[in-house]
C-alpha positions in Angstrom: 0.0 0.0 0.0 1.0 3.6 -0.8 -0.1 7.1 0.1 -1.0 9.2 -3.2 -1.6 13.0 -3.1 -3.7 14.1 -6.3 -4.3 17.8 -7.3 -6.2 17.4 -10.0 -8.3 15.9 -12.0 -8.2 13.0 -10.4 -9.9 15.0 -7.0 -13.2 13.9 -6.1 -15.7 15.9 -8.6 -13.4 16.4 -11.3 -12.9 14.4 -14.7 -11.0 11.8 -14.1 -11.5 11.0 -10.6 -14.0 7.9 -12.2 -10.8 5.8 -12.6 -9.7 5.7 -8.6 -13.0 4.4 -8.7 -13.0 1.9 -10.6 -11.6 -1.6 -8.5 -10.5 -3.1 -11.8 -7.8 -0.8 -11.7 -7.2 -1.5 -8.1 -8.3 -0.2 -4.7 -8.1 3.7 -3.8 -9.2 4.7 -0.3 -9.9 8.5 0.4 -8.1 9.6 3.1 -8.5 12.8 3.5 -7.4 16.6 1.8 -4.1 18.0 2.2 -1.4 20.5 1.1 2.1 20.2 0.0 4.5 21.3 2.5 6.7 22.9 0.3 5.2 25.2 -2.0 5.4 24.1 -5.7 3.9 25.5 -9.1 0.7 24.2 -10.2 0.2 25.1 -13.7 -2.5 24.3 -16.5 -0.8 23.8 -19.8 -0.7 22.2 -23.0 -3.0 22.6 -25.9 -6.1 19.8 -23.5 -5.6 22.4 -20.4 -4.0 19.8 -17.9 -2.9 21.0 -14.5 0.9 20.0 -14.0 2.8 19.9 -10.7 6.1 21.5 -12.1 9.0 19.5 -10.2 10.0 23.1 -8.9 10.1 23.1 -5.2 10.2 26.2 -3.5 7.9 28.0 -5.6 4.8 28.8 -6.5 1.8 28.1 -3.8 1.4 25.0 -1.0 -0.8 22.7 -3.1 -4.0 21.4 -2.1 -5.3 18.0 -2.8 -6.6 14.8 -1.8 -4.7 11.6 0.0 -5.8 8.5 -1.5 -3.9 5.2 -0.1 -3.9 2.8 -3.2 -2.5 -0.9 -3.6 -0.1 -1.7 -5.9 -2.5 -2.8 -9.2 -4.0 1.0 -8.3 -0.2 2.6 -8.5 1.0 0.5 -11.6 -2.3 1.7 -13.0 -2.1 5.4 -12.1 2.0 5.1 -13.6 0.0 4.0 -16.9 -2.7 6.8 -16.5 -0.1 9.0 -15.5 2.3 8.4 -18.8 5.2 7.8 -16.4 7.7 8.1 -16.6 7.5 10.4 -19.5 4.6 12.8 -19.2 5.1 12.9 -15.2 7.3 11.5 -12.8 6.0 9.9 -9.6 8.3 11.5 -7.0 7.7 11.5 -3.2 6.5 15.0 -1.5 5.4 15.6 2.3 1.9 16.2 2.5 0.2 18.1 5.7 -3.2 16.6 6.7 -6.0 18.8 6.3 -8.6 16.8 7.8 -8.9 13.2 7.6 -11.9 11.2 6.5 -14.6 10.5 9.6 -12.2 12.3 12.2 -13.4 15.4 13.9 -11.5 18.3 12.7 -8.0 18.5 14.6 -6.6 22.2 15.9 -3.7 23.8 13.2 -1.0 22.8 15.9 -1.8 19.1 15.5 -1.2 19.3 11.8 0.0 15.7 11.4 2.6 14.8 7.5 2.7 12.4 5.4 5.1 11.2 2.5 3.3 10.6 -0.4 3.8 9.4 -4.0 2.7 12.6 -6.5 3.2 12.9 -10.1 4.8 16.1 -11.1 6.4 17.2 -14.7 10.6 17.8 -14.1 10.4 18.5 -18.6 8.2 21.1 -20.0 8.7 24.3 -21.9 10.1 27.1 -20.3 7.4 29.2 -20.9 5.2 27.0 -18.5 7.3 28.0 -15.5 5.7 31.6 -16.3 1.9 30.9 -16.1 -0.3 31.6 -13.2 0.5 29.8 -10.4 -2.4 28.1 -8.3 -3.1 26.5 -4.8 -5.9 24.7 -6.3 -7.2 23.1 -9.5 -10.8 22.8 -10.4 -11.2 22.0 -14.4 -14.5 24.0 -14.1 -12.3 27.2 -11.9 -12.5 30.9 -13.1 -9.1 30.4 -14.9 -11.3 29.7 -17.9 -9.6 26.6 -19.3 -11.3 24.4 -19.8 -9.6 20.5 -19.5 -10.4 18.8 -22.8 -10.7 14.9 -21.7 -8.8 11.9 -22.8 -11.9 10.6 -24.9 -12.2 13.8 -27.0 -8.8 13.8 -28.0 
């Protein structure tokens, strides 16, 4: 078993969250919402609008997302999904807990970390280090992009 932090489409309500549904990919258990530790870039780039974590820590916003703990058929899947190693790279980032799923809300001091696997993009354009940065990505957000999915490509 793994911990996973997602921050974006795969999040609960966006596109492709459908797939860390699906238990013929493997299993995905919600864990709760989170934020990178270290700030890093989130971008949306490339002619289908994708978000990308650029492998740039240090800048840019702390990320918020979603913790998923997957097995390994769900992780060997999600490097498929994921195109990685060439698209994104799964690399390992801390992760503060937000709140955790069915646990009452815990005071800012008790903010608890994990290590978790994310996928993040260490080769892109240059260019794409100079778009807006953001701390969260919804496909349907004011940024006005809209993410054109897998099937209409």
């Amino acid at each position: 078993m793994a911990d996973v932090f997602v921050y974006g489409t795969l999040k609960r309500g966006q596109p492709n969250h459908k797939v860390l549904l699906d238990g013929t990919n493997g299993c995905a258990t919600f864990q709760g919402r989170g934020h990178t530790v270290e700030p890093y870039p989130l971008v949306i780039a490339g002619e289908h609008n994708i978000p990308r974590l650029l492998n740039l820590p240090g800048r840019g916003h702390r990320v918020v997302g979603e913790i998923y703990t997957v097995d390994e058929r769900m992780l060997r899947f999600l490097d498929e999904f994921e195109g990685c190693p060439d698209m994104y790279q799964r690399m390992r980032v801390r992760v503060a807990v937000l709140e955790r799923e069915g646990a009452p809300q815990e005071p800012p001091a008790a903010e608890r970390s994990l290590q978790c696997f994310v996928y993040s993009t260490a080769t892109y354009p240059p260019e794409w280090a100079q778009l807006p940065y953001l701390d969260s990505y919804d496909s349907q957000g004011a940024h006005g992009l809209r993410y054109n999915p897998r099937e209409n490509r």
